[in-house]
C-alpha positions as CSV (number, residue, x, y, z in Angstrom):
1,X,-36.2,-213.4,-83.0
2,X,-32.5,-213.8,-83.4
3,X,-30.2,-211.7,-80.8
4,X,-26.5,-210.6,-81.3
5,X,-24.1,-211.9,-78.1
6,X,-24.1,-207.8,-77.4
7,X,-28.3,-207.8,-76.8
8,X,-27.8,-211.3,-75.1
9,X,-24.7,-210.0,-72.8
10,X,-26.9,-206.8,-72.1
11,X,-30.1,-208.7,-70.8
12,X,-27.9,-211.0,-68.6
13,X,-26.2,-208.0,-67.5
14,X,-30.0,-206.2,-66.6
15,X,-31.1,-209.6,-64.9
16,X,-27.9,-209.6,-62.4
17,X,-27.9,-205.6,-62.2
18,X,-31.4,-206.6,-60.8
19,X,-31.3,-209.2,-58.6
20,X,-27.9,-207.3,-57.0
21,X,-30.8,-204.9,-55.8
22,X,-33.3,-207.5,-54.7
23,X,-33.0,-208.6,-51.1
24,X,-35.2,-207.9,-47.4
25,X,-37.0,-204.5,-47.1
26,X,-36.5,-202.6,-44.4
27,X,-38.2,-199.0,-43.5
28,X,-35.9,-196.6,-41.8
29,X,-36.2,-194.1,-38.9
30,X,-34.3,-191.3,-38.2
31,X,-33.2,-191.0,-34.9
32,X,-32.6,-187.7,-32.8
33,X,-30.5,-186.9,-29.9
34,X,-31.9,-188.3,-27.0
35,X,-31.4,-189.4,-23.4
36,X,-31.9,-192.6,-21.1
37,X,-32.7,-192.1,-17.5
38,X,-31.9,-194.6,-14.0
39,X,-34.5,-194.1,-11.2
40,X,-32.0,-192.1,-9.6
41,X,-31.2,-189.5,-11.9
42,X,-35.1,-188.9,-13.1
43,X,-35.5,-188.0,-9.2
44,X,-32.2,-186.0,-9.0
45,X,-33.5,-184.1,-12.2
46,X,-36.9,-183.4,-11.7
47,X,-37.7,-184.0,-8.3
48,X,-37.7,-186.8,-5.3
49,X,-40.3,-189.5,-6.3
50,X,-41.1,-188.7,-9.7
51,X,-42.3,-190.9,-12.7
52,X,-41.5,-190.3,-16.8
53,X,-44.9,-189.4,-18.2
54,X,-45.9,-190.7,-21.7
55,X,-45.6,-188.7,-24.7
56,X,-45.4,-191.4,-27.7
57,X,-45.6,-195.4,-27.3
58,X,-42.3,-196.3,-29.3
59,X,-40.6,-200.6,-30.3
60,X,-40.1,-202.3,-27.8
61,X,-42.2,-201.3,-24.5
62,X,-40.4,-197.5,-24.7
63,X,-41.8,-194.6,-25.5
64,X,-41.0,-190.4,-25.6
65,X,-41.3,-189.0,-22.5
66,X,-42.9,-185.1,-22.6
67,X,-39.4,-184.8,-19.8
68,X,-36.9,-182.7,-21.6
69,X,-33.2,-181.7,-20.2
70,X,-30.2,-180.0,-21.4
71,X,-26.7,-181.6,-22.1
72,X,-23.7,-179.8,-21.5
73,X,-20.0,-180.8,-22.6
74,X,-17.0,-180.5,-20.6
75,X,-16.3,-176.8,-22.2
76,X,-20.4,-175.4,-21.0
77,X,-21.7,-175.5,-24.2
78,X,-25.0,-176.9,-24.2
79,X,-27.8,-178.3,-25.9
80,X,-31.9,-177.4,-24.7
81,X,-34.3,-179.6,-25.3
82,X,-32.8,-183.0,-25.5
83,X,-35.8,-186.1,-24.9
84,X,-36.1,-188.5,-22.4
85,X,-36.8,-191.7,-23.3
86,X,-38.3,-194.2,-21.1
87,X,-38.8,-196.4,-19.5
88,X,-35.8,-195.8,-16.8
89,X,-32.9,-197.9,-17.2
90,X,-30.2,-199.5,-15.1
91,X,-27.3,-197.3,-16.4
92,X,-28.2,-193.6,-17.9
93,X,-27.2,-192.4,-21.7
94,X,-27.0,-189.8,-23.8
95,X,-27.1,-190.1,-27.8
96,X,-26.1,-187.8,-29.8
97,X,-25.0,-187.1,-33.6
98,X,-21.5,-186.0,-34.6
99,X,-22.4,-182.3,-35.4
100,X,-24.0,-182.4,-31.3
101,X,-20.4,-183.8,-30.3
102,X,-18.4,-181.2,-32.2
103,X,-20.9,-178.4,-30.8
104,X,-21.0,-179.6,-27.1
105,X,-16.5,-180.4,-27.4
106,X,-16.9,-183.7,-26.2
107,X,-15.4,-187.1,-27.8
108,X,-18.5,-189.5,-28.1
109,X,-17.5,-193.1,-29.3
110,X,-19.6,-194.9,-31.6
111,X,-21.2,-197.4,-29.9
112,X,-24.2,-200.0,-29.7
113,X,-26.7,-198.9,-26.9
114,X,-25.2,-199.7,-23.5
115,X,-21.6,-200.0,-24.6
116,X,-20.6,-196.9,-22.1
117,X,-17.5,-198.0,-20.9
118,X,-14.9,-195.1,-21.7
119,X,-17.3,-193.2,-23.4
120,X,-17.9,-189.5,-23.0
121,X,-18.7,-187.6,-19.8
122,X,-21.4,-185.4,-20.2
123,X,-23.4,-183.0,-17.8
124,X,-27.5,-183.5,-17.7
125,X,-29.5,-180.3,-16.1
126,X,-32.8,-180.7,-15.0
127,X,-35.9,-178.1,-13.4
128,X,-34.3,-179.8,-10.0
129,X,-30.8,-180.2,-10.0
130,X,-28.2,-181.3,-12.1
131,X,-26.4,-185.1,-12.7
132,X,-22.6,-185.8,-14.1
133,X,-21.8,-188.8,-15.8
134,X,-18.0,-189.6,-15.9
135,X,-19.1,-191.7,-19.2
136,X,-22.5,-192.1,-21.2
137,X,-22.1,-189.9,-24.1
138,X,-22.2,-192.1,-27.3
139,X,-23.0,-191.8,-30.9
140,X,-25.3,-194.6,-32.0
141,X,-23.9,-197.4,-34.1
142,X,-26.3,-197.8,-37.1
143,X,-28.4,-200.9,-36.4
144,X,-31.5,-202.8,-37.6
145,X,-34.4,-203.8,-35.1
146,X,-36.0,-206.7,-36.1
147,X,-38.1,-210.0,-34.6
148,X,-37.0,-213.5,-34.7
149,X,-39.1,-214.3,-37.4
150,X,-37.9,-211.0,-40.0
151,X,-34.7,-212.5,-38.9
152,X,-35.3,-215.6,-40.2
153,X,-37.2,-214.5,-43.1
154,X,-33.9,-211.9,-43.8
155,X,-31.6,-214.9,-43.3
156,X,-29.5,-212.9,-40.2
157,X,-28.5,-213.2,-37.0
158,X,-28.6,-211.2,-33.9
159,X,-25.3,-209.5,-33.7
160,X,-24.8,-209.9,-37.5
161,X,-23.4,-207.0,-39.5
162,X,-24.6,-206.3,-42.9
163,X,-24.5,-203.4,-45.1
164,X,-28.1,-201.7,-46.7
165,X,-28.9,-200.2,-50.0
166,X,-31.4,-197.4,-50.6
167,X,-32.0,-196.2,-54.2
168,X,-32.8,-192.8,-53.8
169,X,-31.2,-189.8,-55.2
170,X,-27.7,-189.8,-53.6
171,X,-28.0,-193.8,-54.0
172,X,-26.9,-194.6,-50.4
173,X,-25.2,-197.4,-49.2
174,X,-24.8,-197.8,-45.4
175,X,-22.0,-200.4,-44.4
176,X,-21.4,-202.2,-40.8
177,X,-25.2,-201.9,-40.0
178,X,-25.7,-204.2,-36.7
179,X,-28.5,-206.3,-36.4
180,X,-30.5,-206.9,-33.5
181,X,-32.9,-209.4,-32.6
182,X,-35.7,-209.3,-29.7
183,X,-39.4,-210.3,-29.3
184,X,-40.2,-207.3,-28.8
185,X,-38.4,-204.8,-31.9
186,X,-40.4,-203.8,-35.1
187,X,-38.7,-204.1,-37.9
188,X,-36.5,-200.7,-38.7
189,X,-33.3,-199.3,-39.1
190,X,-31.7,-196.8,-36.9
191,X,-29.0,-193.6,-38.2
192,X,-29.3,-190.5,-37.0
193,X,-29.7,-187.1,-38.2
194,X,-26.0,-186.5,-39.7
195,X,-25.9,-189.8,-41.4
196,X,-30.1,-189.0,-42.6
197,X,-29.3,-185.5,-43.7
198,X,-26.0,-186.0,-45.9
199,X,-28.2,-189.5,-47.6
200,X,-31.5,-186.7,-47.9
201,X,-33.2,-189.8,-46.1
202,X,-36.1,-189.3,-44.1
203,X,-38.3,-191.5,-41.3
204,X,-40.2,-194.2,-43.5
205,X,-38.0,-194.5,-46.4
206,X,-37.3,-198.1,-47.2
207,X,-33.5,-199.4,-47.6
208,X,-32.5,-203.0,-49.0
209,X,-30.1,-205.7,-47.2
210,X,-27.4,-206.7,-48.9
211,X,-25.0,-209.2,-47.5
C-alpha cells in the first residue's frame, strides 16, 4: 500500500517518540525522614549499653529499627517520631524533606549520604537524654541503588548522574539522579516525600533512565 511522505514522516516520528522512552527500568521507593545513629549516641539516647532492635530488613545489610526519636531545629520546633535506621554508623544523620526543614527552621543542604560537612545542626531527643549535632541535617540527593551487574546491564557508572523518566499522570522527569554502585544495593531509586508527593509517585512505581 502506497503512503504519502506525511503518513511516512508520522510513523518515523512514532518509532523515535518510542525508542526516546525505551531505556533501563528502575522501581522507585519513597523515602521518609529518618535518622542514622554512632554507638555513642544510641547509648546517649536510649540508654548505656544498648543495641538497635529490628523492625524491617532493608538493601544493603540495614534495616528499620522499632527506635524512634524526635528532631528539633535551632528555633524548638520539633518533629515526633522520626526512625532509626541501623545498623550504627561511624558519623550520625538526619534526613529529612524540605517541607521538615522549613517546619523545624533549619537550612539542610542537599547532599549524598555522608556528605555532612557544613550541613545543618540539629537536636536528637531520646527516652534517655538528648544529643546535638553541630552538622548532620541533610536533605537526600536523589540517587539510584544498583549492583555491579544492573550497572553494567544500564550502561552506568558509580558516581554517574543521569536523569529518569516516569510516564505517569504528571509525566515526571527527575534530572541530576546519582548513581551508586555496591554489591550489596537492590536495584531502586531514592526521592523523598516532597519530590513523591508533587510527581503523585508512590513506593514501587517504575521510572525509565535516560541519559
Amino acid at each position: 500500500m502506497d503512503r504519502s511522505v506525511e503518513d511516512i514522516t508520522k510513523i518515523v516520528l512514532g518509532i523515535l517518540e518510542k525508542e526516546k522512552d525505551t531505556g533501563f527500568a528502575v522501581p522507585v521507593g519513597v523515602s521518609a525522614r529518618h535518622i542514622h545513629l554512632t554507638q555513642e549516641h544510641v547509648e546517649t539516647l536510649f540508654g548505656k549499653g544498648y543495641q538497635l532492635t529490628k523492625k524491617k530488613e532493608l538493601m544493603g545489610g540495614q534495616f528499620a529499627s522499632n527506635e524512634l526519636v524526635t528532631i528539633v531545629g535551632v528555633k524548638l520546633r520539633a518533629i515526633e517520631n522520626v526512625r532509626v535506621l541501623g545498623p550504627v554508623r561511624s558519623k550520625s544523620q538526619v534526613e529529612i524533606s524540605q517541607t521538615d526543614a522549613v517546619k523545624l527552621g533549619v537550612r539542610a543542604p542537599i547532599r549524598l549520604s555522608g556528605q555532612l560537612k557544613e550541613s545543618a545542626p540539629i537536636a536528637v531527643v531520646g527516652p534517655k537524654g538528648v544529643v546535638y549535632l553541630d552538622e548532620g541535617c541533610i536533605i537526600a540527593e536523589r540517587h539510584i541503588h544498583m549492583s555491579p551487574r544492573d550497572a553494567q546491564v544500564a550502561g552506568v557508572n558509580d558516581k554517574d548522574v543521569v536523569s529518569v523518566k516516569f510516564n505517569n499522570e504528571r509525566g515526571t522527569m527527575f534530572n541530576n539522579v546519582t548513581i551508586r554502585v555496591d554489591e550489596t544495593f537492590t536495584l531502586e531509586m531514592h526521592i523523598d516525600t516532597d519530590e513523591a508527593n508533587a510527581s503523585k509517585i508512590k513506593t514501587g512505581d517504575i521510572g525509565v533512565i535516560v541519559k
